[in-house]
gemmi code that builds the backbone of each chain (N, CA, C; Angstrom):
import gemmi

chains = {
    "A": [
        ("UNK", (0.904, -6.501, -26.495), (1.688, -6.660, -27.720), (3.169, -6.645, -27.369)),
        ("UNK", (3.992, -7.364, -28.014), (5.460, -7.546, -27.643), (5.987, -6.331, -28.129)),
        ("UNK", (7.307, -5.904, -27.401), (7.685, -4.663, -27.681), (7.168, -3.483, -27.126)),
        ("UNK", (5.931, -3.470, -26.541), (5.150, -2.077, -25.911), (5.876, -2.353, -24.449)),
        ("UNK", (5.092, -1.361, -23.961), (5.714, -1.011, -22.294), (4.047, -0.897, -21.844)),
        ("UNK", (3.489, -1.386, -20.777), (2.386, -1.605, -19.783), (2.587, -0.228, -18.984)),
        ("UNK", (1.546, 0.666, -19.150), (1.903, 2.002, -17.616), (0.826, 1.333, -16.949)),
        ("UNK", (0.727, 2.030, -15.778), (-0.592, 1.823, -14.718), (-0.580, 2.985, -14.536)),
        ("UNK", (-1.814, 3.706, -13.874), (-1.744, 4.848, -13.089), (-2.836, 4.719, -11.770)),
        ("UNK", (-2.682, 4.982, -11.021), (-3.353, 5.084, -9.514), (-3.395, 6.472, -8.807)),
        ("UNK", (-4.376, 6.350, -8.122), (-5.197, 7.399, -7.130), (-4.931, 8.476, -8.121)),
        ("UNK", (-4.201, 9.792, -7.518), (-4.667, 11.293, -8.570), (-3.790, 10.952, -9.478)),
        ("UNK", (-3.001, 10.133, -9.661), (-2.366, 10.029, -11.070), (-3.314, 9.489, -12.242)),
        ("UNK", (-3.687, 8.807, -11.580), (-5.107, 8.331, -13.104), (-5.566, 8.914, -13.260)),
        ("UNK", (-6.644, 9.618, -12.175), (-7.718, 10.997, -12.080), (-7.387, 12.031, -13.174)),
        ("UNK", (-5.886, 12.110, -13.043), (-5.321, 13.666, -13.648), (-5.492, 12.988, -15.020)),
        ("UNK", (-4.715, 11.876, -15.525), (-4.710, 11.396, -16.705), (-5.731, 11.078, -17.342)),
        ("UNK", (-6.615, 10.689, -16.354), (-8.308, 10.223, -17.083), (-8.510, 8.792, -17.349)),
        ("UNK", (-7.018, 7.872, -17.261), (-7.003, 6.611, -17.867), (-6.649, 5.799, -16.204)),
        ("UNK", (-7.172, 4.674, -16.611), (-5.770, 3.557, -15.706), (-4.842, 3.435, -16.107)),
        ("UNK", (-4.561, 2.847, -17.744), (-3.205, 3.047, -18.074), (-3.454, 2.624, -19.384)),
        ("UNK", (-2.494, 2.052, -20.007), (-2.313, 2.439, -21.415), (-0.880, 1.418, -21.735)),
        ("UNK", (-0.726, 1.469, -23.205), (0.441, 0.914, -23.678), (1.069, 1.694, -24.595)),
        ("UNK", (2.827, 1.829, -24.506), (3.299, 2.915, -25.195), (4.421, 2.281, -25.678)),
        ("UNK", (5.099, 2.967, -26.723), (6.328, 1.982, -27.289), (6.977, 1.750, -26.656)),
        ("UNK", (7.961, 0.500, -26.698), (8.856, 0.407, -25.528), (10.101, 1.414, -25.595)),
        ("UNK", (10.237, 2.003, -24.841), (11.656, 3.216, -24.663), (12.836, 2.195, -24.827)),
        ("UNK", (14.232, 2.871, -24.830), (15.394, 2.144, -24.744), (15.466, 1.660, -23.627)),
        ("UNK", (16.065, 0.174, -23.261), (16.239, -0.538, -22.141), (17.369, 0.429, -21.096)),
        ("UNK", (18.214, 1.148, -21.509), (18.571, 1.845, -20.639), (18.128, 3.359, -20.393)),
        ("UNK", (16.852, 3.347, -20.384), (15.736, 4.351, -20.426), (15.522, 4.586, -18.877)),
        ("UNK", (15.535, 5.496, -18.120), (15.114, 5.351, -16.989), (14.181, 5.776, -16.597)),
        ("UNK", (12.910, 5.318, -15.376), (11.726, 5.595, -15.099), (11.758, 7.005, -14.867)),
        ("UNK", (12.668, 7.835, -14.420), (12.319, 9.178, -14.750), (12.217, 9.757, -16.176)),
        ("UNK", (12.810, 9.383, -17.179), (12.908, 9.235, -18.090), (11.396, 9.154, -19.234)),
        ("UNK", (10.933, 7.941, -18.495), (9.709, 7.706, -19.134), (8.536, 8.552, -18.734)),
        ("UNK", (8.463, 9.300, -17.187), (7.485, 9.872, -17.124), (7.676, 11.924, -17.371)),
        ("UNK", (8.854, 11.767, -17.545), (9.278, 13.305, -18.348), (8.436, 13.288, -19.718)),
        ("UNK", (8.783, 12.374, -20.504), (8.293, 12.215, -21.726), (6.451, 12.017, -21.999)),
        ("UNK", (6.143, 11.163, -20.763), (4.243, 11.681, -20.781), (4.063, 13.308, -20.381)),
        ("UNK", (4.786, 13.510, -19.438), (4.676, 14.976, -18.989), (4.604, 15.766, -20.021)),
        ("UNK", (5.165, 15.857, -20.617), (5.507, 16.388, -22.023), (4.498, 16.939, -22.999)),
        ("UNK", (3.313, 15.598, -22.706), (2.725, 15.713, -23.794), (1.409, 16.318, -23.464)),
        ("UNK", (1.628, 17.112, -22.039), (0.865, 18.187, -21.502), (-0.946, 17.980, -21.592)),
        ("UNK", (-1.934, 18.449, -20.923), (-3.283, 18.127, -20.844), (-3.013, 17.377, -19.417)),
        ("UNK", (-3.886, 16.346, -19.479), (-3.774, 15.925, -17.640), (-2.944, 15.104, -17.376)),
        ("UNK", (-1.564, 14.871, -18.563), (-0.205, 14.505, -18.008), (0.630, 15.748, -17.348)),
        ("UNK", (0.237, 16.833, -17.306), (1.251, 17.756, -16.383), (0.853, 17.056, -14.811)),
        ("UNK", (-0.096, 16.348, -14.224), (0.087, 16.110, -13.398), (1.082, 15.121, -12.344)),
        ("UNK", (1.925, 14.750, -13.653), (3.324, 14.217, -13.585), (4.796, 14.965, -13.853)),
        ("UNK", (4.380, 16.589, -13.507), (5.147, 17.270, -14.108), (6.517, 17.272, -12.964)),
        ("UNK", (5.603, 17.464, -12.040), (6.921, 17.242, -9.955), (7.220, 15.690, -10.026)),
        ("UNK", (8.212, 15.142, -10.680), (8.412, 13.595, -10.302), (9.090, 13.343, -8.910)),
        ("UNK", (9.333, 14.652, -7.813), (9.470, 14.681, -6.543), (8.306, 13.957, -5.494)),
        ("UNK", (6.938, 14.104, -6.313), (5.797, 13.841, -5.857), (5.292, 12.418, -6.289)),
        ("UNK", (6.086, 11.845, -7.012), (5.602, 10.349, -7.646), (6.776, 9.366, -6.896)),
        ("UNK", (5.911, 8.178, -7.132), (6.653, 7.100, -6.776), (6.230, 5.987, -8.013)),
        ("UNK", (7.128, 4.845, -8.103), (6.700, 4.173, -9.129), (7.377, 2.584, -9.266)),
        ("UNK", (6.527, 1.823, -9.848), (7.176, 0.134, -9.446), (7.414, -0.414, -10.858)),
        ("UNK", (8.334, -1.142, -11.342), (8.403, -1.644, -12.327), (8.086, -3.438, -12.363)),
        ("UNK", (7.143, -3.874, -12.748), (6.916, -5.619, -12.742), (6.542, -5.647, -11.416)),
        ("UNK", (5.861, -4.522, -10.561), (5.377, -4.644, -9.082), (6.271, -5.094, -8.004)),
        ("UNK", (7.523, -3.906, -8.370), (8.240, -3.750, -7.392), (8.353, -2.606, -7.123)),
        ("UNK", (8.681, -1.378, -6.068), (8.849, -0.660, -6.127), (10.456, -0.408, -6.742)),
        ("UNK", (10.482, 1.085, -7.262), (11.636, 1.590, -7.727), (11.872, 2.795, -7.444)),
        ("UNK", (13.507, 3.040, -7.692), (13.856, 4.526, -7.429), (13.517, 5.017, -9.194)),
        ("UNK", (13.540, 6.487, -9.118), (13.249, 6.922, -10.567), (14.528, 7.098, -11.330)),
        ("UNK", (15.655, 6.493, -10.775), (16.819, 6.292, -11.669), (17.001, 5.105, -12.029)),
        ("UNK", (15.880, 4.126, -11.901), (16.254, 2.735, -12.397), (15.873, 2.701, -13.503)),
        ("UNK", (16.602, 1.921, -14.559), (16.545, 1.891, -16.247), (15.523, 0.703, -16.064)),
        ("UNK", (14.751, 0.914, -17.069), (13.806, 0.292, -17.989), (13.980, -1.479, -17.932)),
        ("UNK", (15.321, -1.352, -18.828), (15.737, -2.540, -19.004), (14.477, -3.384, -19.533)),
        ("UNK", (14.284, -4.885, -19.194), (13.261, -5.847, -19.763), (11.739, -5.729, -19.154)),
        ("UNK", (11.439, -4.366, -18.270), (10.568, -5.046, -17.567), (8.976, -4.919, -18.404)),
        ("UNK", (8.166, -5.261, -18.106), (6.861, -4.981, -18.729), (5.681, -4.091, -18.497)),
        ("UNK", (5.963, -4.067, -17.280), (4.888, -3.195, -16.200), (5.495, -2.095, -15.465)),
        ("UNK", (4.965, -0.827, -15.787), (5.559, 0.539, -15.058), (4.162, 0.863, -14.280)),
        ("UNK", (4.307, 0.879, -13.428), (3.310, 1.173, -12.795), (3.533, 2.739, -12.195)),
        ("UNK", (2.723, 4.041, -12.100), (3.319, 5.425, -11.546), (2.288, 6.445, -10.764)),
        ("UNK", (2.282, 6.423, -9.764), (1.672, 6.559, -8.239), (2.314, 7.554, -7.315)),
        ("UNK", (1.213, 8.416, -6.146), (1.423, 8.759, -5.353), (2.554, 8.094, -4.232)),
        ("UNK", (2.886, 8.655, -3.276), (3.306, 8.089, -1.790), (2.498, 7.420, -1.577)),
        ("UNK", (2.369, 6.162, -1.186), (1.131, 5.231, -0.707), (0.610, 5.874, 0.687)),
        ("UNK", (-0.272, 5.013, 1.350), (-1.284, 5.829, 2.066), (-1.949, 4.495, 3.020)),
        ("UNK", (-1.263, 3.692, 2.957), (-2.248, 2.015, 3.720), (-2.491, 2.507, 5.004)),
        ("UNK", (-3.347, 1.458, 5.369), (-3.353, 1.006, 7.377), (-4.362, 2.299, 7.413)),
        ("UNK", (-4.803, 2.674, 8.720), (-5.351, 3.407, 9.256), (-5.131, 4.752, 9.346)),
        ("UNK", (-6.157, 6.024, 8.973), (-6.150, 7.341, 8.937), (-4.823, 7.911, 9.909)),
        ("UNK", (-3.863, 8.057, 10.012), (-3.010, 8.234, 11.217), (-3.079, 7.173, 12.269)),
        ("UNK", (-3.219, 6.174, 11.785), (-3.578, 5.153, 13.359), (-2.168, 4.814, 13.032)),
    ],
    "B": [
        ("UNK", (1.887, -19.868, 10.003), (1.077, -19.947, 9.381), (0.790, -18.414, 9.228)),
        ("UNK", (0.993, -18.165, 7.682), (0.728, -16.708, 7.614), (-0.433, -16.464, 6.590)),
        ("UNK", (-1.617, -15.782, 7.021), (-2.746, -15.603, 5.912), (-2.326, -14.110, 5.563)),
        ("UNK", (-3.171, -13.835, 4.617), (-3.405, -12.215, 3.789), (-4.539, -12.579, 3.007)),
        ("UNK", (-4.972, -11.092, 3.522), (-6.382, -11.335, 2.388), (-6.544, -9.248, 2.347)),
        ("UNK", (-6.664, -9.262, 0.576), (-7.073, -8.206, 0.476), (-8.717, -8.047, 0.037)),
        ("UNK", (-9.313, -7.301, 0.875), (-10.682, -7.527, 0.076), (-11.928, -6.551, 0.205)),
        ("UNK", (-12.877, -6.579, 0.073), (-14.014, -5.702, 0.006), (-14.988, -5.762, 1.198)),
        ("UNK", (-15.021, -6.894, 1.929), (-16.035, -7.300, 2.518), (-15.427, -6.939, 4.000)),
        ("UNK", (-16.476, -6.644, 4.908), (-15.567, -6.315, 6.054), (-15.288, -7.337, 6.949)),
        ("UNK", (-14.130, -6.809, 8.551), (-12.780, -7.501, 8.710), (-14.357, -8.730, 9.934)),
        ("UNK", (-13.611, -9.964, 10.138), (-13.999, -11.096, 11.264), (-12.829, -10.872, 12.296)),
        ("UNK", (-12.548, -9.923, 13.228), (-12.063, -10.012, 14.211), (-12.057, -10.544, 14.830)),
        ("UNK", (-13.122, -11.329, 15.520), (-13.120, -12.173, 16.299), (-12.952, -13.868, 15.678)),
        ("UNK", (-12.804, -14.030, 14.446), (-12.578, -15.129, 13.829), (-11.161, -14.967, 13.734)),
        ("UNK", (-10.301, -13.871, 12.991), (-9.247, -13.462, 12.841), (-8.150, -14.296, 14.358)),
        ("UNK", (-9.191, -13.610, 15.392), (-8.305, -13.514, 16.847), (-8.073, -15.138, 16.646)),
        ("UNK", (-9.448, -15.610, 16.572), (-9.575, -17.076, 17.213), (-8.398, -17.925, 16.575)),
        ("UNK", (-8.294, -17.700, 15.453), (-7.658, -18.669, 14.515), (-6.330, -18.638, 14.862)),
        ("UNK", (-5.772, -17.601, 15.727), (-4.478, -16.835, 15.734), (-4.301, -17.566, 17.518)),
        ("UNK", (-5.180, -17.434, 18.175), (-5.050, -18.570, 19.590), (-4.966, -19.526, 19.700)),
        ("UNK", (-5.333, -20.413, 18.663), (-5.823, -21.942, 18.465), (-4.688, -22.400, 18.150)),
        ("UNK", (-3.052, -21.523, 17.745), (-2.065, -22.073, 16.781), (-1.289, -22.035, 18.514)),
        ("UNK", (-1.542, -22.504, 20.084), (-1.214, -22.917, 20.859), (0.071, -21.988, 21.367)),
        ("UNK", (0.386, -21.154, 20.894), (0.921, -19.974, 21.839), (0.723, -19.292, 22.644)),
        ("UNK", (1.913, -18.271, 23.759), (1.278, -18.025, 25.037), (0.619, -16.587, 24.847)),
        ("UNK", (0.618, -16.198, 23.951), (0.497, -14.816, 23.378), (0.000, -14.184, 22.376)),
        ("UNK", (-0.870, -13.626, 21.957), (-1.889, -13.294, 20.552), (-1.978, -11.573, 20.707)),
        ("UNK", (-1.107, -10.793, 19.764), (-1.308, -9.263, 19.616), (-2.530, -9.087, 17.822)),
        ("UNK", (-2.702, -7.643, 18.334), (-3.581, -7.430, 17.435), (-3.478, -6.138, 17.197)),
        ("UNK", (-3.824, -5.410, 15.986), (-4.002, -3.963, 15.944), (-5.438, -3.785, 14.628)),
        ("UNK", (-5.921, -2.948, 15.190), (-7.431, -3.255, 13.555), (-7.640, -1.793, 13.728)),
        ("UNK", (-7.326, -0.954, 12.559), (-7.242, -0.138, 12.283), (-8.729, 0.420, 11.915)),
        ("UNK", (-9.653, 1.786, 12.305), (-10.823, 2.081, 11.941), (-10.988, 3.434, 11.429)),
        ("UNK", (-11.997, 3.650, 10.632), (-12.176, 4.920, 9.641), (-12.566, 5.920, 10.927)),
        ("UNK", (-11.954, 6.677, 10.899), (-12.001, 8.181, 11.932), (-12.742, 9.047, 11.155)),
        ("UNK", (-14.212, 9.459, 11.450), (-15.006, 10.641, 11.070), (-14.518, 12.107, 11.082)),
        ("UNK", (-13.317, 12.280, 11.013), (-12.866, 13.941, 11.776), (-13.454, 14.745, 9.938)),
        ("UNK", (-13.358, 16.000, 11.138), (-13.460, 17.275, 9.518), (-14.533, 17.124, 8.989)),
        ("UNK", (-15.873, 16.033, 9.081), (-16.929, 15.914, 8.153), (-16.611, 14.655, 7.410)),
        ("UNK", (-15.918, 13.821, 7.499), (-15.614, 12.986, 6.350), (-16.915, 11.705, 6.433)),
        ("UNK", (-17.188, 11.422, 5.023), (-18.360, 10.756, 5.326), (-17.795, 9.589, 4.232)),
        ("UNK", (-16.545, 9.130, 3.678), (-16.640, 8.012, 2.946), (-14.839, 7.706, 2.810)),
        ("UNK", (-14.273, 6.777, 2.942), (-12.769, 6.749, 2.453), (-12.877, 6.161, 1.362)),
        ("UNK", (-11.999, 6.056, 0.460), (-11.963, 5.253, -0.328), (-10.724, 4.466, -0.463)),
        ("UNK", (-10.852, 3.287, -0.818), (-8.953, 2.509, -0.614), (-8.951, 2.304, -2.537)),
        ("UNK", (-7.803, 2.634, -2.650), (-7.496, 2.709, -3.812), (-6.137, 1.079, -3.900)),
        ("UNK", (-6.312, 0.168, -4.740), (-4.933, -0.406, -4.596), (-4.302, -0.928, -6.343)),
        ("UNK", (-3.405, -1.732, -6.312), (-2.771, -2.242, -7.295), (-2.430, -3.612, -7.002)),
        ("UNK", (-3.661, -3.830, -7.887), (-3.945, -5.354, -7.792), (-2.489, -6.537, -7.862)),
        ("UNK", (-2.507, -7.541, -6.999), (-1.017, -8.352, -7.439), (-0.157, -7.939, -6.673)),
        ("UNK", (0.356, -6.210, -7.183), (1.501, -5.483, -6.432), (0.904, -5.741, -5.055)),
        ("UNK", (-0.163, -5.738, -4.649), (-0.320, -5.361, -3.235), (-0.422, -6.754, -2.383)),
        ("UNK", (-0.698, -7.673, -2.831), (-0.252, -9.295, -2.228), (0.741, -9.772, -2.223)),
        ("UNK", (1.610, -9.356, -3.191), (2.854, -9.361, -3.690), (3.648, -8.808, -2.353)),
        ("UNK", (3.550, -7.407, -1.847), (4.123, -6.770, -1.194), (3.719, -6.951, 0.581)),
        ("UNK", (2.382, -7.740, 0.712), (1.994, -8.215, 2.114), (2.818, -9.442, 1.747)),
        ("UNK", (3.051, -10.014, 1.338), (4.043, -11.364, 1.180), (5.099, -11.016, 1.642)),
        ("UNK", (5.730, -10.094, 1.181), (7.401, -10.056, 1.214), (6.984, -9.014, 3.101)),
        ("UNK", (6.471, -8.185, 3.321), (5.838, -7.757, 4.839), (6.479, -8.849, 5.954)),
        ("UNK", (5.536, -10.000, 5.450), (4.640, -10.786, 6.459), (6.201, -11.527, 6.519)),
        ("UNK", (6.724, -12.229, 5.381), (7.670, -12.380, 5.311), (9.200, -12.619, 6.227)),
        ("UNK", (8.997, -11.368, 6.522), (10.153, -10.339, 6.803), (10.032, -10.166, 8.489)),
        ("UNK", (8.712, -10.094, 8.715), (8.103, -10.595, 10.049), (8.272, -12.115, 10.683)),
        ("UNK", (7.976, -12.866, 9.842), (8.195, -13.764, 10.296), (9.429, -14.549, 10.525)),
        ("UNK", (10.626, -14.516, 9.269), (12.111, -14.269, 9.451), (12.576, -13.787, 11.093)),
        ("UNK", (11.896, -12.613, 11.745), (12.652, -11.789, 12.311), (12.023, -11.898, 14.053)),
        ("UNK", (11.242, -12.655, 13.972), (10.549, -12.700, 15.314), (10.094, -14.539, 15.471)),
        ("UNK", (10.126, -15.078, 16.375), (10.280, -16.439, 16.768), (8.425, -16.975, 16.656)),
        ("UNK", (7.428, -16.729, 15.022), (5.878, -16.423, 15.501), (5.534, -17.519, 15.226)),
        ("UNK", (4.516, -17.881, 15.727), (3.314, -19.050, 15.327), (2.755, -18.804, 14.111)),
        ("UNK", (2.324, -17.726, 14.342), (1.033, -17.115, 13.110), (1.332, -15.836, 12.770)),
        ("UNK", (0.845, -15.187, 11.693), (0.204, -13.931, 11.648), (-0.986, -13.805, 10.543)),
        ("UNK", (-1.749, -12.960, 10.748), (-2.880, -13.014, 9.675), (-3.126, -11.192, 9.344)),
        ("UNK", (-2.788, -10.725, 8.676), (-3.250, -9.257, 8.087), (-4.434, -9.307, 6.705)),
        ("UNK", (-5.613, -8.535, 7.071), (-6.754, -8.070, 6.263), (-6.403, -6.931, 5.949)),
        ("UNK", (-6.674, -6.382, 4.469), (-6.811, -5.431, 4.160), (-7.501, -4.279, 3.111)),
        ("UNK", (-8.976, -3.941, 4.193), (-9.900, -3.656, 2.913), (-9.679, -2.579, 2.151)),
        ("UNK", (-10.475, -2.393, 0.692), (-10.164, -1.842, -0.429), (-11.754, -1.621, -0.649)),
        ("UNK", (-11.587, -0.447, -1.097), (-13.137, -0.151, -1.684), (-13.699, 0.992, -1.234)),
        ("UNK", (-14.837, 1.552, -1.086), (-15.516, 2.535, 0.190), (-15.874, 2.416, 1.435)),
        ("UNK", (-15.288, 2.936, 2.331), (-15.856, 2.522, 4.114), (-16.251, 3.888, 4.816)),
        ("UNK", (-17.191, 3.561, 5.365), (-17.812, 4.643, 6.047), (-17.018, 5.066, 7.434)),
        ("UNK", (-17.443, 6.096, 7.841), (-16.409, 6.132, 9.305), (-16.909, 5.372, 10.162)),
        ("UNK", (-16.020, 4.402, 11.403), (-16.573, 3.564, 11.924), (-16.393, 2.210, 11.529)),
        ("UNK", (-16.043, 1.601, 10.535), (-15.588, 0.446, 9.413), (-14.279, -0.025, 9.775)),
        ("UNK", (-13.879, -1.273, 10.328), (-12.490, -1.143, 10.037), (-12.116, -1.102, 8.517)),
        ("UNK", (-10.826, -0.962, 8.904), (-10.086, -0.702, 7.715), (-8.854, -1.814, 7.605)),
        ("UNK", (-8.049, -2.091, 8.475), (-7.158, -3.139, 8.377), (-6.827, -3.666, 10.142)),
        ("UNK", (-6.551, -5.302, 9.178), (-6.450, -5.801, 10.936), (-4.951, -6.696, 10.833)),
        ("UNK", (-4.275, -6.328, 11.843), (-2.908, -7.197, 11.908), (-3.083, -8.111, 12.936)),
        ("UNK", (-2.675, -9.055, 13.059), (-2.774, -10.001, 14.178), (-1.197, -10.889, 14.527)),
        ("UNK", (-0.389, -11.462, 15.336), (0.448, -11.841, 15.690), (-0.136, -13.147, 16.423)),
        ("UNK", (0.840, -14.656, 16.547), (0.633, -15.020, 17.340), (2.155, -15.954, 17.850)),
        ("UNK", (2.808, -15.446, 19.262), (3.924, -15.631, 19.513), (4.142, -17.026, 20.805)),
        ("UNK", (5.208, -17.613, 21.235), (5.280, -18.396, 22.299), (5.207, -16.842, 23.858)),
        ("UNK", (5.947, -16.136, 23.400), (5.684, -14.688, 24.245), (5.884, -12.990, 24.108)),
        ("UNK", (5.098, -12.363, 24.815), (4.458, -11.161, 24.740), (5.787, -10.397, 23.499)),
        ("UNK", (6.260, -10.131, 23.802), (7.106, -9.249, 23.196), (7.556, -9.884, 22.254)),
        ("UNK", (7.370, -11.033, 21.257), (7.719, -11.169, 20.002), (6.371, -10.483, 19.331)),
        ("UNK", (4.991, -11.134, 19.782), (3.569, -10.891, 19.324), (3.380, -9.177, 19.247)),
        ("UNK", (4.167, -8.888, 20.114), (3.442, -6.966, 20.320), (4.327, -6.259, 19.260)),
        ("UNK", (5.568, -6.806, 19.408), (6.874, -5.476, 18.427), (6.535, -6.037, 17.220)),
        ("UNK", (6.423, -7.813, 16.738), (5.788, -8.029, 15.269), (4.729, -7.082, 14.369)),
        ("UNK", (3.755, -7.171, 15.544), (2.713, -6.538, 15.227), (2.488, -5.216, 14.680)),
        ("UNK", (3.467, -4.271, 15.804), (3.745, -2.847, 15.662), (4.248, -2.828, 14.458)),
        ("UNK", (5.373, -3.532, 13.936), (6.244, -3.779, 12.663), (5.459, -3.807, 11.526)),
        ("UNK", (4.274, -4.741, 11.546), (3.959, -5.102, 10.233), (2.829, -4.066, 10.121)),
        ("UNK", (1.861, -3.011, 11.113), (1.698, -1.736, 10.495), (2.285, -1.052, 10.253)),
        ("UNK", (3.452, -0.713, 10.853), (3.970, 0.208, 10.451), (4.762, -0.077, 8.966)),
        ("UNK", (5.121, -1.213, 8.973), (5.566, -1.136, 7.212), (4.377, -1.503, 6.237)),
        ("UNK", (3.183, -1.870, 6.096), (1.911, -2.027, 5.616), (1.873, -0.039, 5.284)),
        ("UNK", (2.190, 0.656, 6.266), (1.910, 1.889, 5.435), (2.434, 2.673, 4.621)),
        ("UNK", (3.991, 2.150, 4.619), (4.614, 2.879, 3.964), (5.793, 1.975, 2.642)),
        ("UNK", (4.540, 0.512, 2.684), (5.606, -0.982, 1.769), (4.709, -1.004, 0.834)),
        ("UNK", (3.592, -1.194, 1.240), (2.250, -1.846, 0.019), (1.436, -0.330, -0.704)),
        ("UNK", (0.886, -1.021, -1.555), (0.491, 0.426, -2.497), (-1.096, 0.417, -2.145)),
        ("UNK", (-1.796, 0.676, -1.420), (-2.586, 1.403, -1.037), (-3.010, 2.901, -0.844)),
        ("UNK", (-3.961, 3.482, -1.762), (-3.928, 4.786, -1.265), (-5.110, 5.164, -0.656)),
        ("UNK", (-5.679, 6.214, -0.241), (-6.819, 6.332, 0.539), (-7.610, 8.222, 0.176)),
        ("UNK", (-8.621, 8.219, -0.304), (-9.285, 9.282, -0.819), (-9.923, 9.759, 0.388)),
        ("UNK", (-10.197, 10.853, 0.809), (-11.178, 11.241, 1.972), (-12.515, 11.930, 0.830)),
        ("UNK", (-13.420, 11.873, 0.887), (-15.147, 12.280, 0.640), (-15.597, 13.246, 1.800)),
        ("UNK", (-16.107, 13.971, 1.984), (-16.899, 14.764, 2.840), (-18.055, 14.815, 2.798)),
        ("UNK", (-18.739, 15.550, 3.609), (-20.423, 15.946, 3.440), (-20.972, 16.954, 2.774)),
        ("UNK", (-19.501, 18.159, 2.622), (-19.924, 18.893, 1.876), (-19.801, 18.753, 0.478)),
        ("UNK", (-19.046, 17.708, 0.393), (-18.928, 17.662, -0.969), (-17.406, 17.294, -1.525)),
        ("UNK", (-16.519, 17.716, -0.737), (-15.206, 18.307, -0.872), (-14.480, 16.519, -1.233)),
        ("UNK", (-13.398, 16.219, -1.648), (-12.824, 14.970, -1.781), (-11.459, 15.687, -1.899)),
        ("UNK", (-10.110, 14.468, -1.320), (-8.859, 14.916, -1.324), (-7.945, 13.454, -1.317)),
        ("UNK", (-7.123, 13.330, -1.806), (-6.464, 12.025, -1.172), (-5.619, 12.757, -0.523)),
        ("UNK", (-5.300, 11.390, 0.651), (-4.561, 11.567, 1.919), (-3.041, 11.822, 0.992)),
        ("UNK", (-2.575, 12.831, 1.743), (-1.135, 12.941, 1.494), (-0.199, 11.572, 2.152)),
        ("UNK", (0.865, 11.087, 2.523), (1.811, 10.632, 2.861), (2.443, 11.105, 3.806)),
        ("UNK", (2.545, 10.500, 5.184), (3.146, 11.251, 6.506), (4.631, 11.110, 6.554)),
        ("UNK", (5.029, 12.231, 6.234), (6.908, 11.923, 6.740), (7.205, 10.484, 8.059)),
        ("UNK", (6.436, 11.196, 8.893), (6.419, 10.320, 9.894), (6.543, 8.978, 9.968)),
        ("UNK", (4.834, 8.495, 9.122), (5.219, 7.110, 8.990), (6.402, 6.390, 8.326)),
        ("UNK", (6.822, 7.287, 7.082), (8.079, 6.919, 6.397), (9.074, 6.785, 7.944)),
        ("UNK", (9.079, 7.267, 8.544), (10.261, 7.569, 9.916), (10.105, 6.423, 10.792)),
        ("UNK", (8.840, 6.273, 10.756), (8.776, 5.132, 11.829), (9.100, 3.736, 11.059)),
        ("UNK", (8.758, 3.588, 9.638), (9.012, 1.818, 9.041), (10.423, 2.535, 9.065)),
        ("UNK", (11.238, 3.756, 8.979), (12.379, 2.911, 8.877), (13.593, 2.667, 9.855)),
        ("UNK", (12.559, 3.046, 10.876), (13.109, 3.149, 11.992), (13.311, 1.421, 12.752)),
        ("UNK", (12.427, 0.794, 11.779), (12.691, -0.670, 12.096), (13.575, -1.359, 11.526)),
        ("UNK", (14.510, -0.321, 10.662), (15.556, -1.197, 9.936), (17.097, -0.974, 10.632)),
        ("UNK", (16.604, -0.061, 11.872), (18.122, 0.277, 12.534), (17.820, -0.615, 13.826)),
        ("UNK", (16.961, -1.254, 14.180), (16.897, -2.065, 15.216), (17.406, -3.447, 15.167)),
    ],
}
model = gemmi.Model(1)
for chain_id, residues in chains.items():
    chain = gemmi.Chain(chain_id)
    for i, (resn, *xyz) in enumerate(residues, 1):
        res = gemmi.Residue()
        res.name, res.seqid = resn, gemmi.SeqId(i, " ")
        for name, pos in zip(("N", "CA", "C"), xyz):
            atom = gemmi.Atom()
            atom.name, atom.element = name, gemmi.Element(name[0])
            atom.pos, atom.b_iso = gemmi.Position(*pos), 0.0
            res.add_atom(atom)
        chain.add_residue(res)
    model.add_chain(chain)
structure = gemmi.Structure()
structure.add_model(model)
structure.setup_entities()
């Protein structure tokens, strides 16, 4: 729907949440991705597992981002662990 | 000629190699990454984000190829459950000589672990499940390719 904001959630971030993701109003364009996941945190149950945003990483339109980047137009927040690719320690 | 394929089914190494010799260079590196049994672990799981993660072997492979003089490269990278013993991901290079094919290679795992959104769950026998934390390290080593 136009106007919403797209989350994703991956590995223990979904787990904790219970969802993949969801659609939420769109925040102000100069809203910033820390911003947006203070405000799920918030709403406490298995969003406290977004409560350390030290421990998250997160991409907007499948890019990665820092958590001071504003909102602005994008559509897709995607909000995730440290990734983990390639081989066990290889 | 650069392939990517993310997928479920497991890796053709030896198809991988071939395809990567045939592009008439003096030199073909490889690295194929495999599920390590330690601690009891009896299942990984690859977790990814669909798009983002082709998206982000693109701009990789990319960046590799920009930066080293290559013929080819081809990176697999499975997603799903693998038992220990399974590969897990295969990089391949193919250069006119040794040392573009080997440091490419090294390059594009080492930023594959710490560029693309892949995560990885460990399963046990007893029961136990954890996802893998994130190694300072590897963060140290991709960015240790940006001061070179």
């Amino acid at each position: 729907m136009a106007g919403d904001l797209a989350l994703l959630y991956f590995a223990w971030v979904r787990e904790g949440i219970g969802v993949d993701g969801e659609r939420i109003a769109r925040p102000a364009a100069a809203a910033t991705v820390a911003d947006v996941i203070a405000a799920l945190a918030g709403r406490g149950g298995g969003y406290a597992v977004l409560a350390d945003v030290t421990r998250l990483r997160a991409a907007l339109d499948q890019d990665f981002v820092t958590m001071d980047t504003q909102i602005g137009d994008a559509v897709e927040l995607a909000i995730f662990p440290p990734v983990t690719g390639g081989a066990v320690g290889g | 000629m650069m392939s990517l394929s993310v997928q479920r089914d497991d890796i053709d190494v030896g198809a991988e190699l071939a395809a990567l010799e045939a592009l008439g260079g003096g030199g073909v590196a490889s690295f194929t990454g495999i599920v390590r049994g330690d601690g009891g672990l009896s299942e990984l799981l690859l977790d990814h984000y669909p798009g983002m993660t082709e998206r982000a072997l693109e701009t990789i492979a990319a960046q590799a190829m920009a930066r080293w003089p290559l013929l080819g490269l081809r990176v697999v990278h499975r997603v799903g459950a693998l038992a220990p013993g399974e590969r897990i991901v295969f990089v391949g290079t193919a250069s006119r000589h040794r040392t573009a094919a080997l440091e490419s290679c090294a390059f594009l795992i080492d930023w594959l672990k710490t560029r693309a959104p892949f995560w990885k769950k460990e399963r046990f026998a007893d029961g136990r499940e954890s996802w893998v934390e994130a190694l300072p390290a590897d963060e140290a080593k991709a960015e240790g390719w940006e001061q070179v």
